[in-house]
DRENVOTI-733409 format. One record per residue (C-alpha): residue number from 1; residue in three letters; x, y, z. Coordinates in Angstrom, 2 decimals, decimal comma. Layout:
% DRENVOTI-733409
<node><seq>NUM</seq><type>ALA</type><east>X</east><north>Y</north><up>Z</up></node>
...
END
This chain:
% DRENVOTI-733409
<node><seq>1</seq><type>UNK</type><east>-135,26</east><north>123,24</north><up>19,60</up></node>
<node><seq>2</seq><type>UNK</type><east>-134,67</east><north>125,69</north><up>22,42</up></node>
<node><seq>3</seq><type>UNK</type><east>-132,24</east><north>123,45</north><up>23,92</up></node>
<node><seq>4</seq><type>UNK</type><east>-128,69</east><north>125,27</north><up>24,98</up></node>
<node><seq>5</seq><type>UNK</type><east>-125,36</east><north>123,82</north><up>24,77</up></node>
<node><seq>6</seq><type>UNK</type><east>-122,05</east><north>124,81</north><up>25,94</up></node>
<node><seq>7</seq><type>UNK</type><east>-118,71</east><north>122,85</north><up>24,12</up></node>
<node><seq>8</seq><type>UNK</type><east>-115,63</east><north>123,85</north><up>25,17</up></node>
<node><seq>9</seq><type>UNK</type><east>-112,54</east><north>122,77</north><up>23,25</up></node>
<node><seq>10</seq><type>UNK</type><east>-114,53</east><north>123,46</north><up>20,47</up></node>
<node><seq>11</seq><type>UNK</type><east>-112,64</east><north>124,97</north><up>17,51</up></node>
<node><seq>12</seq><type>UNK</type><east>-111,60</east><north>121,60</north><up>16,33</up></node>
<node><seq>13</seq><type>UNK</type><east>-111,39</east><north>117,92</north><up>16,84</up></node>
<node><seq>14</seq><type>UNK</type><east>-113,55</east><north>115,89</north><up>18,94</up></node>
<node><seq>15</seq><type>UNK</type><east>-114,93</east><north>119,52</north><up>20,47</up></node>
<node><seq>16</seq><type>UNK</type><east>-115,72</east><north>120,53</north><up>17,32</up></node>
<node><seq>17</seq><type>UNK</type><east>-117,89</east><north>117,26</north><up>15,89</up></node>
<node><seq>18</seq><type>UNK</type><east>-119,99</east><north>117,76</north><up>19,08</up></node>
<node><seq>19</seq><type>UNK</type><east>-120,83</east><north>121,29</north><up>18,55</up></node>
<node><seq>20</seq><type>UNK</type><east>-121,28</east><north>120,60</north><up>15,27</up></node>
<node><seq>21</seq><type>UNK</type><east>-123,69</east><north>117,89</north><up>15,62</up></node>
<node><seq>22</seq><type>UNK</type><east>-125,90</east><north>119,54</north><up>18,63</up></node>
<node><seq>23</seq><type>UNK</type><east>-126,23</east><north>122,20</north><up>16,35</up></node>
<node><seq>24</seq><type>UNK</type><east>-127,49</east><north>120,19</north><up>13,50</up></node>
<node><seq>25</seq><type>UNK</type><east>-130,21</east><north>118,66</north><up>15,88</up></node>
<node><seq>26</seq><type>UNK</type><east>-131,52</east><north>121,71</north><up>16,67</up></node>
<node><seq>27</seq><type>UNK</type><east>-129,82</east><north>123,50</north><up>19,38</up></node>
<node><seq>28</seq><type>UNK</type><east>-128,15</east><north>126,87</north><up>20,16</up></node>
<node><seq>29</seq><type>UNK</type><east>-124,85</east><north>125,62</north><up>21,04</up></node>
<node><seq>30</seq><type>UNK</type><east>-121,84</east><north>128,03</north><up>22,37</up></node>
<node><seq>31</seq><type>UNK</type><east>-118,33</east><north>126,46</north><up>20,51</up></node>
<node><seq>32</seq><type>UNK</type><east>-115,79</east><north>128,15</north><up>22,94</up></node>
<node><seq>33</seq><type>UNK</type><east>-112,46</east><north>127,92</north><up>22,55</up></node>
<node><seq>34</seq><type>UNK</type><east>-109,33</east><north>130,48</north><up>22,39</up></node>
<node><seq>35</seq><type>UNK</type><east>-109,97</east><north>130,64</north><up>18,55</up></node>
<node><seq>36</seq><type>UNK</type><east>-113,43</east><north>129,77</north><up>17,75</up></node>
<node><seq>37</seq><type>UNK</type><east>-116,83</east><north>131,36</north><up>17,75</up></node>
<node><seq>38</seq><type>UNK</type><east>-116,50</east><north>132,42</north><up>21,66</up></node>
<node><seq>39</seq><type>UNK</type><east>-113,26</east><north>133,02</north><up>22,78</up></node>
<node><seq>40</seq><type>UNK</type><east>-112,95</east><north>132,16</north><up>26,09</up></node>
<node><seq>41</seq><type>UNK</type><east>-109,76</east><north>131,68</north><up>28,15</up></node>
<node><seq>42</seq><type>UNK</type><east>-110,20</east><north>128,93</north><up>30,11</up></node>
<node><seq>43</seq><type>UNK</type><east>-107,14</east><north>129,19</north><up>32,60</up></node>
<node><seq>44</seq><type>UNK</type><east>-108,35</east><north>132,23</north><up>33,64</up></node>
<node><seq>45</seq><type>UNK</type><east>-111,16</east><north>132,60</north><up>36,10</up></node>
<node><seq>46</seq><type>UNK</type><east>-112,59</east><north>135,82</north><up>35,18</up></node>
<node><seq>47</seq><type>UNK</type><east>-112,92</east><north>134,63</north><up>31,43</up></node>
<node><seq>48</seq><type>UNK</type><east>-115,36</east><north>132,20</north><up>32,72</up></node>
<node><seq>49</seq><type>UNK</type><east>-117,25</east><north>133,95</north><up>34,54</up></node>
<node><seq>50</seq><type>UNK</type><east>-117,49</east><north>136,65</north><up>31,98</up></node>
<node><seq>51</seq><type>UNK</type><east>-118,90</east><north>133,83</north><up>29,82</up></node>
<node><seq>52</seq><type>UNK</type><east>-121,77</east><north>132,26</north><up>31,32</up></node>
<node><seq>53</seq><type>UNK</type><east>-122,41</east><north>136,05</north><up>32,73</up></node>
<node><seq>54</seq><type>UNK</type><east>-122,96</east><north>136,19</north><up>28,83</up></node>
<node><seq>55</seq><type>UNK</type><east>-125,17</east><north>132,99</north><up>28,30</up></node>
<node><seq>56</seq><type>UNK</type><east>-127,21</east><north>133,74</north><up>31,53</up></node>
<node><seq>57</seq><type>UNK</type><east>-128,32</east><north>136,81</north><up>29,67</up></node>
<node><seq>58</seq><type>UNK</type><east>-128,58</east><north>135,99</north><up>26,33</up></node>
<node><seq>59</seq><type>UNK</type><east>-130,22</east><north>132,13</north><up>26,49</up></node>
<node><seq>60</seq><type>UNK</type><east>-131,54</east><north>131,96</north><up>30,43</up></node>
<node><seq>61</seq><type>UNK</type><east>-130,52</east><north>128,81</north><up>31,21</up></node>
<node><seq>62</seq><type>UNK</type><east>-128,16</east><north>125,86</north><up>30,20</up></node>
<node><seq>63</seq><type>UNK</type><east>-129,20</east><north>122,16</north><up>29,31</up></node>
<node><seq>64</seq><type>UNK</type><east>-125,90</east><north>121,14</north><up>28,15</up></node>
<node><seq>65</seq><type>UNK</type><east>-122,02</east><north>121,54</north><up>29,44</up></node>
<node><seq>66</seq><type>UNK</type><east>-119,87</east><north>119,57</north><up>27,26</up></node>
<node><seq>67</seq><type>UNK</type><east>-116,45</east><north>119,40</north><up>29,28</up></node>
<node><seq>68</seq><type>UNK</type><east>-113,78</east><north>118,55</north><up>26,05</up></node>
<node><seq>69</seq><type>UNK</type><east>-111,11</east><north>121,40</north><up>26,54</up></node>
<node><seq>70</seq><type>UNK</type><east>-107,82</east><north>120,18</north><up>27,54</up></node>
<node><seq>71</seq><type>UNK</type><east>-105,61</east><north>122,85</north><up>27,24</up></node>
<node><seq>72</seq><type>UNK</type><east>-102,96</east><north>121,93</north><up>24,75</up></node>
<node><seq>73</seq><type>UNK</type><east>-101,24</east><north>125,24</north><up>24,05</up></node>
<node><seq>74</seq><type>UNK</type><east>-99,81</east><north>125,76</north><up>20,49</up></node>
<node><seq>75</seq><type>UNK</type><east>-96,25</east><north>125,39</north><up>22,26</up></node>
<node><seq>76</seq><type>UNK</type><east>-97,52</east><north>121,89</north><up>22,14</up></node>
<node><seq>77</seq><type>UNK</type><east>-96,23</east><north>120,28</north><up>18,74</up></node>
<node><seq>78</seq><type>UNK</type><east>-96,62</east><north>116,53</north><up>19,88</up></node>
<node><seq>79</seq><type>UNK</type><east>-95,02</east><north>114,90</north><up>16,66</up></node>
<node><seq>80</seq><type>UNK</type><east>-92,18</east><north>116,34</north><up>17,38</up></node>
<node><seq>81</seq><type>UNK</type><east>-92,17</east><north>115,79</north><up>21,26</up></node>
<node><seq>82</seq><type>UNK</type><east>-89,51</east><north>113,49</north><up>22,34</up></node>
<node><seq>83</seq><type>UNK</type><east>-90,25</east><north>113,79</north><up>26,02</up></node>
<node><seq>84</seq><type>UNK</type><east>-93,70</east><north>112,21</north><up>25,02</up></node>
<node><seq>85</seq><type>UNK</type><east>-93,83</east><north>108,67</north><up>26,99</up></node>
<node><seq>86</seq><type>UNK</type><east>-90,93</east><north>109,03</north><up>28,67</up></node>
<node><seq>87</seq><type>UNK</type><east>-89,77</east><north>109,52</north><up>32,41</up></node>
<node><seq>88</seq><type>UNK</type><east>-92,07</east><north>112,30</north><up>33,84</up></node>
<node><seq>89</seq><type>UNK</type><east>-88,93</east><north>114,95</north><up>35,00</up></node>
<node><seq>90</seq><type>UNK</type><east>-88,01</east><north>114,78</north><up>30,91</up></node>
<node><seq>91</seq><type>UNK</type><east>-91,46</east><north>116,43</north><up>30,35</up></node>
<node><seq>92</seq><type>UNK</type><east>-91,40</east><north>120,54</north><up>30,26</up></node>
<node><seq>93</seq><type>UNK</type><east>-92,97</east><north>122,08</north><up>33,24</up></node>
<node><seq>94</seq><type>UNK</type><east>-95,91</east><north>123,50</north><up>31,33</up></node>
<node><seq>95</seq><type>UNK</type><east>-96,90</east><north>120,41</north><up>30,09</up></node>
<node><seq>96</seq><type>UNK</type><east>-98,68</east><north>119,96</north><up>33,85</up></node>
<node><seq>97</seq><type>UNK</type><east>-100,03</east><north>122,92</north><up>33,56</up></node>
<node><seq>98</seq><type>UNK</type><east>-101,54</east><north>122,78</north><up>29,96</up></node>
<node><seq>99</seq><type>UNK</type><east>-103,45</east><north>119,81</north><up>30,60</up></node>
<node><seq>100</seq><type>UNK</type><east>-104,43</east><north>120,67</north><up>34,71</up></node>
<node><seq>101</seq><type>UNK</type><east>-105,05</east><north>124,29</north><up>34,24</up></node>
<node><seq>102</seq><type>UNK</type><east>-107,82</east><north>123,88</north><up>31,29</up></node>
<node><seq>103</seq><type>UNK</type><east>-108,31</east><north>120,09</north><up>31,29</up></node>
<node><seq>104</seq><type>UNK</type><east>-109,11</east><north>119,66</north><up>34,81</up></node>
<node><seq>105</seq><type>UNK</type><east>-110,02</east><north>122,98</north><up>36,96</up></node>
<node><seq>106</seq><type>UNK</type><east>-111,76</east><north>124,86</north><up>33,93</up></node>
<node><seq>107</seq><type>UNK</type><east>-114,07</east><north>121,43</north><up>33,87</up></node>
<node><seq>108</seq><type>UNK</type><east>-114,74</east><north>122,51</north><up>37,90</up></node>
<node><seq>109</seq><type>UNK</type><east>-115,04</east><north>126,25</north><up>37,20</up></node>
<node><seq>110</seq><type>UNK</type><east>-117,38</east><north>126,10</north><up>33,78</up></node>
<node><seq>111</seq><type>UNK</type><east>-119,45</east><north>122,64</north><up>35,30</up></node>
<node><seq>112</seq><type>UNK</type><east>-120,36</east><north>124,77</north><up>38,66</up></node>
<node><seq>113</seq><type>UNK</type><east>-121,13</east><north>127,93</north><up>36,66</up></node>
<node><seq>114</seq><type>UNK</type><east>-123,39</east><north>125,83</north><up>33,94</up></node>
<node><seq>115</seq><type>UNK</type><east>-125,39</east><north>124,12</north><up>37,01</up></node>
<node><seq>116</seq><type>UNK</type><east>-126,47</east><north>127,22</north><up>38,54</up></node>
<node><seq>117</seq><type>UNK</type><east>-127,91</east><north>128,14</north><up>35,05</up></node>
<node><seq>118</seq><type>UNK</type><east>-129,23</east><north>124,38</north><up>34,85</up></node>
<node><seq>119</seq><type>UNK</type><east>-131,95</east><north>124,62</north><up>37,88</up></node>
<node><seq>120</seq><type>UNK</type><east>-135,73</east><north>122,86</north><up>36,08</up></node>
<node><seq>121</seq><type>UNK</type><east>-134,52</east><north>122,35</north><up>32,85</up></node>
<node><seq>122</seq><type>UNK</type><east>-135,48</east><north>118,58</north><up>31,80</up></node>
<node><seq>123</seq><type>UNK</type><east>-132,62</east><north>115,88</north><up>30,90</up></node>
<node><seq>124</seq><type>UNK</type><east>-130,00</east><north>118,53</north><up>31,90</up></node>
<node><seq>125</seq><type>UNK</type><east>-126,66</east><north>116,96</north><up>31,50</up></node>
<node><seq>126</seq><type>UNK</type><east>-122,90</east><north>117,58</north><up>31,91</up></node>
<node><seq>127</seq><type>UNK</type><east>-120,74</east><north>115,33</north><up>29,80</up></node>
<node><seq>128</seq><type>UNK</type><east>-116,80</east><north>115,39</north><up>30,21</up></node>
<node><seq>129</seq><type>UNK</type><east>-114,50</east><north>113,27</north><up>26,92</up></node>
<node><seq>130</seq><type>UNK</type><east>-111,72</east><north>111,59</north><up>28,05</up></node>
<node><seq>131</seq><type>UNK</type><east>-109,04</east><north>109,68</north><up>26,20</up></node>
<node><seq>132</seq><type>UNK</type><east>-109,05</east><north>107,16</north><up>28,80</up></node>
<node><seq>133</seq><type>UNK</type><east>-111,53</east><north>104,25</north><up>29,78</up></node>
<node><seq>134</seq><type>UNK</type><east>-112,21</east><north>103,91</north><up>33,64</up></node>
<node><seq>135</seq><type>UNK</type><east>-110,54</east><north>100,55</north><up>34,18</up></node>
<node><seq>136</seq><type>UNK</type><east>-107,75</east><north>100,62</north><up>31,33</up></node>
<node><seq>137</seq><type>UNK</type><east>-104,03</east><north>100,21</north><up>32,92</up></node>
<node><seq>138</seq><type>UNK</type><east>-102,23</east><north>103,21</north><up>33,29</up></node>
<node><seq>139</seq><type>UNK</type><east>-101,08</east><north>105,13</north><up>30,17</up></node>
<node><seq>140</seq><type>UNK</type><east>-97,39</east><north>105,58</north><up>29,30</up></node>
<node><seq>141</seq><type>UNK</type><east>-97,92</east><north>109,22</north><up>29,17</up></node>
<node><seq>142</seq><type>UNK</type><east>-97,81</east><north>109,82</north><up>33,04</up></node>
<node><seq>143</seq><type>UNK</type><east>-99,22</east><north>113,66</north><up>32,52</up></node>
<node><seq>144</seq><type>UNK</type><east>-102,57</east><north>112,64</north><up>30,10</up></node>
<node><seq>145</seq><type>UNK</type><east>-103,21</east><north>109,78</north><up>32,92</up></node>
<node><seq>146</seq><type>UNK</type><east>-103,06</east><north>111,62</north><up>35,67</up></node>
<node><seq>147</seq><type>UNK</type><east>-105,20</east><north>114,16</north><up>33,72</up></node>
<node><seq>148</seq><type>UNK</type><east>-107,98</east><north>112,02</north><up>32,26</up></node>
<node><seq>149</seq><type>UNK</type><east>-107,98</east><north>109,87</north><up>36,01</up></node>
<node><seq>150</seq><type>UNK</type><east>-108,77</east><north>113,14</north><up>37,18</up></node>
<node><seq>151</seq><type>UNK</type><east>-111,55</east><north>113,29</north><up>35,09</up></node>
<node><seq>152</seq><type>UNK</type><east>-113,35</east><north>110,48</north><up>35,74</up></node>
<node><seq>153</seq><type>UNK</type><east>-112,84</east><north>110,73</north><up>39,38</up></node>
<node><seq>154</seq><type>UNK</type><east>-114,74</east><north>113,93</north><up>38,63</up></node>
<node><seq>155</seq><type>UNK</type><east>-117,39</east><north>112,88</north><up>36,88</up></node>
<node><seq>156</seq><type>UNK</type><east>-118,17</east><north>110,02</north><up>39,50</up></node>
<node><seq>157</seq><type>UNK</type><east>-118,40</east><north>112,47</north><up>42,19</up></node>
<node><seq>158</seq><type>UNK</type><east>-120,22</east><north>115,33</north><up>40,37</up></node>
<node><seq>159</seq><type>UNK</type><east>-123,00</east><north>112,36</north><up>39,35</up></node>
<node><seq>160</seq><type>UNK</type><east>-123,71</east><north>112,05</north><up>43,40</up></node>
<node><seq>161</seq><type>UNK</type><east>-124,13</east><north>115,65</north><up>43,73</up></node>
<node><seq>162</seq><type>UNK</type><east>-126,32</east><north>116,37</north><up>40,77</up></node>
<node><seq>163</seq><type>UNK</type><east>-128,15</east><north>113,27</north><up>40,62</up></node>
<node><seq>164</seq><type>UNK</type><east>-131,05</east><north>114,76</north><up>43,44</up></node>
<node><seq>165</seq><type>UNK</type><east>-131,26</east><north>117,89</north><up>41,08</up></node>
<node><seq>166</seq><type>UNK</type><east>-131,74</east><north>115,48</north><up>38,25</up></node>
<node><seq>167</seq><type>UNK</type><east>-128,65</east><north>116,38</north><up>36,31</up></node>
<node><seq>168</seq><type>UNK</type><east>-126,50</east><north>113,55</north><up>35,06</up></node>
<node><seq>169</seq><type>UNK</type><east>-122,78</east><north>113,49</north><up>34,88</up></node>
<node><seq>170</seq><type>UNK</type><east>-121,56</east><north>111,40</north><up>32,58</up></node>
<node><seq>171</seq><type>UNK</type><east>-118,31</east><north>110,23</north><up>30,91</up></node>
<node><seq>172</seq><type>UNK</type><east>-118,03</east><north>110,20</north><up>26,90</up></node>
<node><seq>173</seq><type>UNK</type><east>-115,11</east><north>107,73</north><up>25,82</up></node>
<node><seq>174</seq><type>UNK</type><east>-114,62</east><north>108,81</north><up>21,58</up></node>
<node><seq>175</seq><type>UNK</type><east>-111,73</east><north>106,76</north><up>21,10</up></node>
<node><seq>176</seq><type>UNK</type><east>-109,25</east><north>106,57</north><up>19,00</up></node>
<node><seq>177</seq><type>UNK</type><east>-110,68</east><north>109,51</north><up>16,30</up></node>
<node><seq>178</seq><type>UNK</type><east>-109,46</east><north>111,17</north><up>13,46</up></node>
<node><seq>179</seq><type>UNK</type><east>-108,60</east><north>114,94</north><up>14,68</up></node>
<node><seq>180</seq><type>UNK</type><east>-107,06</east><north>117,36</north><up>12,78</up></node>
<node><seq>181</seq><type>UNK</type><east>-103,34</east><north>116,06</north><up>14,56</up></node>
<node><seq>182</seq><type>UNK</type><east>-103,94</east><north>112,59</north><up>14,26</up></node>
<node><seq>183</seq><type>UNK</type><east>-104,51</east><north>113,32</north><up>10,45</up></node>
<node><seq>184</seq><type>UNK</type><east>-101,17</east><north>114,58</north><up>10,22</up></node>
<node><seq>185</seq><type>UNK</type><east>-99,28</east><north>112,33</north><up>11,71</up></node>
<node><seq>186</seq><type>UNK</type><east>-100,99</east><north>109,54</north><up>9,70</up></node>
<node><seq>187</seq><type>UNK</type><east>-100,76</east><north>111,56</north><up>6,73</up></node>
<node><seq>188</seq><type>UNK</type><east>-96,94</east><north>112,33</north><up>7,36</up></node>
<node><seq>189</seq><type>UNK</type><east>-96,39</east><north>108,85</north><up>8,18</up></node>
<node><seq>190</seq><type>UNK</type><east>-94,88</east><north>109,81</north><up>11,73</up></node>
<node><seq>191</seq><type>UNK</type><east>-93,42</east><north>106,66</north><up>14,04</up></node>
<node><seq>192</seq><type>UNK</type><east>-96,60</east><north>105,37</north><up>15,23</up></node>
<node><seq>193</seq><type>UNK</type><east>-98,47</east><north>105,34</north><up>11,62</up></node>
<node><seq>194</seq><type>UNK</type><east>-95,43</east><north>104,39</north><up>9,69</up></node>
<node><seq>195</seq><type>UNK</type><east>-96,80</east><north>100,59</north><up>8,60</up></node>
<node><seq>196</seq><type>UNK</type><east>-100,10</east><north>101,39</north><up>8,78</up></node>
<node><seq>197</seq><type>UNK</type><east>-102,71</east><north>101,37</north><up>5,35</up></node>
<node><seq>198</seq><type>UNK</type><east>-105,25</east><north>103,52</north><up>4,54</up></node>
<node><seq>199</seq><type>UNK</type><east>-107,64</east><north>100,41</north><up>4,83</up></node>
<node><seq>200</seq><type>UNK</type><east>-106,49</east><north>100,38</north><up>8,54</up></node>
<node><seq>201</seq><type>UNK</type><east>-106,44</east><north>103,57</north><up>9,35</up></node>
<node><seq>202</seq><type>UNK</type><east>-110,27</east><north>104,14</north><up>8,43</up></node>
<node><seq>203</seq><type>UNK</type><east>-111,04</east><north>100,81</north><up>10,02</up></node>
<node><seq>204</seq><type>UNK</type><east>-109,46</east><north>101,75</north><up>13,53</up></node>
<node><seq>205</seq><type>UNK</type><east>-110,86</east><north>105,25</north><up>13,48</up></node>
<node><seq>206</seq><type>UNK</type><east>-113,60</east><north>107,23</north><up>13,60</up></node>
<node><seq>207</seq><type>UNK</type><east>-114,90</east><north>110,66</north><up>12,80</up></node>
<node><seq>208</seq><type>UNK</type><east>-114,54</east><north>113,69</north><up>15,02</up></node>
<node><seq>209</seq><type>UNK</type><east>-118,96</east><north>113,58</north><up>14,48</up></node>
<node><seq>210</seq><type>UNK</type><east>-119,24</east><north>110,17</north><up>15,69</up></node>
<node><seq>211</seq><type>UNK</type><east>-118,25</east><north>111,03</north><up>18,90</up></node>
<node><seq>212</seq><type>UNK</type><east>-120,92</east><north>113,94</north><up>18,27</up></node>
<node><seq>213</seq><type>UNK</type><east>-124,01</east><north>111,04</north><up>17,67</up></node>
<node><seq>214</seq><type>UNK</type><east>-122,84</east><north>109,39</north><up>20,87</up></node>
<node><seq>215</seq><type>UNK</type><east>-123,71</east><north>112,89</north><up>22,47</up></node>
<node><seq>216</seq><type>UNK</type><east>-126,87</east><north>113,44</north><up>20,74</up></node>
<node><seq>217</seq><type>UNK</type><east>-127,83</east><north>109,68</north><up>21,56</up></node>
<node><seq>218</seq><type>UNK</type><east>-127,59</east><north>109,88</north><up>25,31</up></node>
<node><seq>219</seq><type>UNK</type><east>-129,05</east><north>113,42</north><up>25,37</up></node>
<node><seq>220</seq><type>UNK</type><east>-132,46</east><north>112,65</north><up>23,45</up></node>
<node><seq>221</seq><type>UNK</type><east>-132,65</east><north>108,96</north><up>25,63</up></node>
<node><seq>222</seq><type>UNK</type><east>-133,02</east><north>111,51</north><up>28,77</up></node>
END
């Protein structure tokens, strides 16, 4: 209680369990996304600074960032997507700039703006999800691994800066996790899910809240 969280990406999906979850443990949490409760355009500089102009004067302070936005605009029908996993020059240009514009600099912008607002509040963290564990092999999508390397390498270096204003920077791997899309395309049977059961599906993945706990677990350990 008292506690103040910022998701971004958080209208749906992964995004979305988090806030969800933070909020049933007690916290004021800010969902921003383009559609949800705080619309916020995150490729856009002055929508983010508008934002936690916003938070600084209605909650004070920050104790939470969580980084989850990646920018996938609603251009972006991926079941459909041939170019998906193939050569990089068969991928439309604003693919790049969906998932760098949002899913890399709006982590920079909104993690330097929630710090500032972070100074002497206890177990203040910044989390970032990624779809991608540190040492997996490289991805055949050449844009999301580039992306979520990006990532990491950012959360590695932010932990050196914040650690002597005892902030922690840390990574949050969900896995593979049953979003709104990845519903439908199991649901519509789409390449990938064609053989699968409904057995497996369950089995292999897990709930947009898990992902949520995880948060909630390494926030209350301090």
């Amino acid at each position: 209680t008292g506690r103040v969280a910022i998701v971004t990406g958080a209208s749906k999906g992964i995004g979305r369990g988090i806030a969800e979850v933070l909020r049933a443990c007690g916290m004021k949490v800010y969902a921003v996304s383009r559609t949800g409760e705080y619309h916020v355009d995150l490729s856009r500089d002055d929508a983010i600074t508008s934002f936690f102009d916003q938070v600084r004067d209605e909650a004070g302070h920050v104790d939470v960032l969580v980084n989850n936005a990646v920018g996938w605009g609603i251009e972006d029908d991926r079941d459909n997507a041939e170019w998906m996993y193939q050569p990089p020059w068969r991928a439309p240009d604003w693919w790049w700039d969906a998932n760098f514009v949002v899913g890399v600099r709006s982590h920079y912008r909104c993690t330097n703006h929630a710090v500032r607002l972070m100074r002497g509040r206890p177990n203040a963290a910044v989390l970032f999800t990624s779809e991608r564990l540190p040492d997996e092999p490289g991805m055949q999508e050449f844009v999301l691994d580039l992306r979520a390397t990006a990532v990491q390498r950012m959360v590695a270096l932010y932990a050196l800066h914040l650690k002597p204003r005892a902030i922690a920077s840390v990574l949050l791997y969900p896995g593979f996790t049953r979003t709104e899309s990845i519903d439908r395309s199991f649901r519509t049977r789409s390449k990938y899910f064609e053989d699968w059961t409904e057995e497996r599906y369950f089995a292999e993945t897990a709930s947009p809240h898990y992902a949520g706990r995880a948060a909630a677990a390494l926030l209350a350990s301090g």
